[in-house]
Backbone as CSV, one residue per row, in Angstrom:
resi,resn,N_x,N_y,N_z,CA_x,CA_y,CA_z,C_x,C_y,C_z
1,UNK,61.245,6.827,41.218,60.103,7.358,41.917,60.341,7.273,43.427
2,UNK,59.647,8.084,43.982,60.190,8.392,45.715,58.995,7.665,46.119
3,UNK,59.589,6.980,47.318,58.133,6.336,48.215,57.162,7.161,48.441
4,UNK,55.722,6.729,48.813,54.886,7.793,48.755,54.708,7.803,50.332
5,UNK,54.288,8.568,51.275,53.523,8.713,52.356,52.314,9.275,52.264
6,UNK,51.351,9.134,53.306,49.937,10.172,53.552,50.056,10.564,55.176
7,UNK,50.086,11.549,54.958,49.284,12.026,56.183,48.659,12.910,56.719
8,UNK,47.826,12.476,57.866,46.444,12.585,58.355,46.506,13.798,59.396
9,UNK,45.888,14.643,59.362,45.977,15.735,60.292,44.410,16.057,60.671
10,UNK,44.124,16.347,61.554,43.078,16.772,62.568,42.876,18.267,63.026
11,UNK,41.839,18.701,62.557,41.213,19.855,63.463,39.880,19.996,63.829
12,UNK,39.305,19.145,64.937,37.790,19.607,65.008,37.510,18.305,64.492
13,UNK,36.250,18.337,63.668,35.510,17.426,63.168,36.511,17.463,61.331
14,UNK,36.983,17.764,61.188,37.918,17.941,59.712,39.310,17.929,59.541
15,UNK,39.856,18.265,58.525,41.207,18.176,58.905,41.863,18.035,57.331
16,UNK,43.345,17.767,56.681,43.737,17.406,55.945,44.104,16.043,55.550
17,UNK,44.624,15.679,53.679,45.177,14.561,54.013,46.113,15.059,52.805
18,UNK,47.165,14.482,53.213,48.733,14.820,52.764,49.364,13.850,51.893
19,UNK,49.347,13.806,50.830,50.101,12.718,49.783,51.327,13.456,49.531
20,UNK,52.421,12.665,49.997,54.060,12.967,49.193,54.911,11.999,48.911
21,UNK,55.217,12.547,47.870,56.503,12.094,46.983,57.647,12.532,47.134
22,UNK,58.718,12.448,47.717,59.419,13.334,47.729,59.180,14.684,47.860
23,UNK,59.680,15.489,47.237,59.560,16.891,47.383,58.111,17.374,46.578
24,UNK,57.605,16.468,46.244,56.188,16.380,45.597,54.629,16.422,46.496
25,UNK,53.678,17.032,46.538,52.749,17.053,47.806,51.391,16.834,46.801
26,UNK,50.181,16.360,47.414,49.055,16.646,46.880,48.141,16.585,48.327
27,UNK,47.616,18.216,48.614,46.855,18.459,49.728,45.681,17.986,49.507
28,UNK,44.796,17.445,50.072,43.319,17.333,50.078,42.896,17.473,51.661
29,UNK,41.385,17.584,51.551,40.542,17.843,52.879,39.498,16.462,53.516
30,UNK,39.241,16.208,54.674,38.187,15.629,54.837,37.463,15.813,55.742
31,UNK,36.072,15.647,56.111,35.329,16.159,57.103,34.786,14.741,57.456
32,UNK,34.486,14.342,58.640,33.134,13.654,59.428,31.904,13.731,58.415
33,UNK,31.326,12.938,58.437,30.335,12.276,57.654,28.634,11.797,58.692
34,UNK,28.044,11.680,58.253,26.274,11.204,58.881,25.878,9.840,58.021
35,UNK,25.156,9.128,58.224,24.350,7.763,58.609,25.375,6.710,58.196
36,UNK,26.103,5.920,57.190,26.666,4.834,57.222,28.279,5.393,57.278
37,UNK,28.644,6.636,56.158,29.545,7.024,55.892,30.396,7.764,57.388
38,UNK,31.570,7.333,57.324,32.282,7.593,58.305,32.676,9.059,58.493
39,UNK,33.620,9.294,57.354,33.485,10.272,56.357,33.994,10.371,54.891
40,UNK,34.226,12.234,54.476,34.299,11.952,53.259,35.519,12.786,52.810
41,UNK,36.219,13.141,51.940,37.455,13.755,51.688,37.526,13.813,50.130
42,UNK,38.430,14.645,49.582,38.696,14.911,48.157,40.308,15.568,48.316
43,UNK,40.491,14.889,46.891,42.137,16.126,46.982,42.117,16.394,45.644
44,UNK,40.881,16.912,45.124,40.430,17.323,43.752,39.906,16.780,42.494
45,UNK,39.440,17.301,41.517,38.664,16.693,40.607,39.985,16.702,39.456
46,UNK,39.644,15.328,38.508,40.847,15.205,37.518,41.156,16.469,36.748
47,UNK,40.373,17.414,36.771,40.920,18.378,35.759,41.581,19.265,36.485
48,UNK,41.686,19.756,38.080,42.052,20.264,38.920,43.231,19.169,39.087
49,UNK,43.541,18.242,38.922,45.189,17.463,38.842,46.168,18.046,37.511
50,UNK,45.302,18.473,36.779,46.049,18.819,35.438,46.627,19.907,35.720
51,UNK,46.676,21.083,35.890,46.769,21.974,37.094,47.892,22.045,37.856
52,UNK,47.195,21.324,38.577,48.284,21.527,40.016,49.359,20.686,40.360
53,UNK,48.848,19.277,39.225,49.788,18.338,39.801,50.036,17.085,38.615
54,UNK,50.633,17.693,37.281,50.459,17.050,36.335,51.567,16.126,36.293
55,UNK,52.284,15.749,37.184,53.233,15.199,37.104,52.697,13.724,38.042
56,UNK,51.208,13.845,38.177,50.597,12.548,38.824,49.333,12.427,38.097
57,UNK,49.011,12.801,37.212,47.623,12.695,36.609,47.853,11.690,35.726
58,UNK,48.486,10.637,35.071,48.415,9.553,34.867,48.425,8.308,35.967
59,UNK,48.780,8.441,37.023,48.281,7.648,38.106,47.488,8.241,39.213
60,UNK,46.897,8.891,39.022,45.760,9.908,39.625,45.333,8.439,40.374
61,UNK,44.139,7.166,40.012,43.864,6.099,40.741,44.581,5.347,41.158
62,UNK,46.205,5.276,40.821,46.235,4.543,41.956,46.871,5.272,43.242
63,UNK,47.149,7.056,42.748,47.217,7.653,44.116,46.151,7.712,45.169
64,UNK,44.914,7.581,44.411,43.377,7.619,45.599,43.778,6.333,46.135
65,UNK,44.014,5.611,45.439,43.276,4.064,46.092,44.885,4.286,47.346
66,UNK,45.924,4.681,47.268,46.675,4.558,48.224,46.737,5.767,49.128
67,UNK,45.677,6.538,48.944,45.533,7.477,50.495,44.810,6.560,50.699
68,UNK,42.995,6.559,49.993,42.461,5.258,50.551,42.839,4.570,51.765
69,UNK,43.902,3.427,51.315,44.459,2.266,52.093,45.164,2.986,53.041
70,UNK,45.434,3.754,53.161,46.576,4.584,54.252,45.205,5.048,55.222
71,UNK,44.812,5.846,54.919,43.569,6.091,55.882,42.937,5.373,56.710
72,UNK,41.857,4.269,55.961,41.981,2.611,56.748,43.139,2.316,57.687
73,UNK,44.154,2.250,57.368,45.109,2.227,57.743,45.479,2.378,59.405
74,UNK,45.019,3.968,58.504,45.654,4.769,59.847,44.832,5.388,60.919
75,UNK,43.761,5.079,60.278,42.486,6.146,60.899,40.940,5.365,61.460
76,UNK,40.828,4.134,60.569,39.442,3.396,60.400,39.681,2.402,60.147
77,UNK,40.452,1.669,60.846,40.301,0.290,60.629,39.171,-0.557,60.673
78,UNK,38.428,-1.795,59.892,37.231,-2.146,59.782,36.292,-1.517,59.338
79,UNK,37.100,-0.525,58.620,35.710,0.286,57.377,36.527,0.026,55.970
80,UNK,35.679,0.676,55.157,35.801,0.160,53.861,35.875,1.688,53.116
81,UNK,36.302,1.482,51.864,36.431,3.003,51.388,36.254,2.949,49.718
82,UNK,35.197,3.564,49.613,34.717,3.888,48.064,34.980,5.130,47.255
83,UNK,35.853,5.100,46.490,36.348,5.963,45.227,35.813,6.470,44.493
84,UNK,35.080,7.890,43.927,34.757,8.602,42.946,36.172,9.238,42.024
85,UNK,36.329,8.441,41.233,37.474,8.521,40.512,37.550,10.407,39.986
86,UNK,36.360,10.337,39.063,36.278,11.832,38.415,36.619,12.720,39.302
87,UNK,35.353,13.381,40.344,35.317,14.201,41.502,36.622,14.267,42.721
88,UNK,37.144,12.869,42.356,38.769,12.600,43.632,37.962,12.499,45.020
89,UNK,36.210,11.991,44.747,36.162,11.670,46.860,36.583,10.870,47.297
90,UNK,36.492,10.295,48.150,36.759,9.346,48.874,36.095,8.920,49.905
91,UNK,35.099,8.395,50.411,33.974,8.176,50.683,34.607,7.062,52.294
92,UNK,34.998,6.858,53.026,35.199,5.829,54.139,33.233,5.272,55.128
93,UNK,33.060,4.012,54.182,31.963,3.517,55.212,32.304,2.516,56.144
94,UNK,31.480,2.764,57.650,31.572,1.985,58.270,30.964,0.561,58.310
């Protein structure tokens, strides 16, 4: 298995987030968020992994939970980040 990276791109108040594997990608989006939530992002719902990217849909969670941590990471440090497993959000509160 190839190390994974994420990354974070910016346009405006939104932007992408980039999971790769090697020559392997899974695009998702995230926008700015209102009252606790920082913001919020998805890189699709599990049946939309079957699809596009079935060669990760048995670790579908622990690819969220490691954009997740990459985001924190990279973006929000001292926030916290809650997982909708089904839907693929990703929720960052401050």
């Amino acid at each position: 298995m190839q190390p994974s990276t994420v990354t974070i791109t910016e346009e405006g108040r939104s932007g992408a987030v980039i999971h790769m594997e090697g020559e392997k990608r899974i695009s998702g989006w995230w926008e700015f968020a209102g009252g606790d939530a920082l913001a919020i992002g998805s890189t699709g719902s599990a049946s939309e992994w079957e699809g596009a990217h079935p060669w990760a849909v048995e670790r579908r969670i622990t690819i969220l939970c490691f954009e997740a941590d990459a985001v924190l990471r990279q973006k929000a440090s001292g926030c916290s980040a809650g997982i909708e497993e089904e839907g693929g959000w990703i929720t960052l509160w401050r």
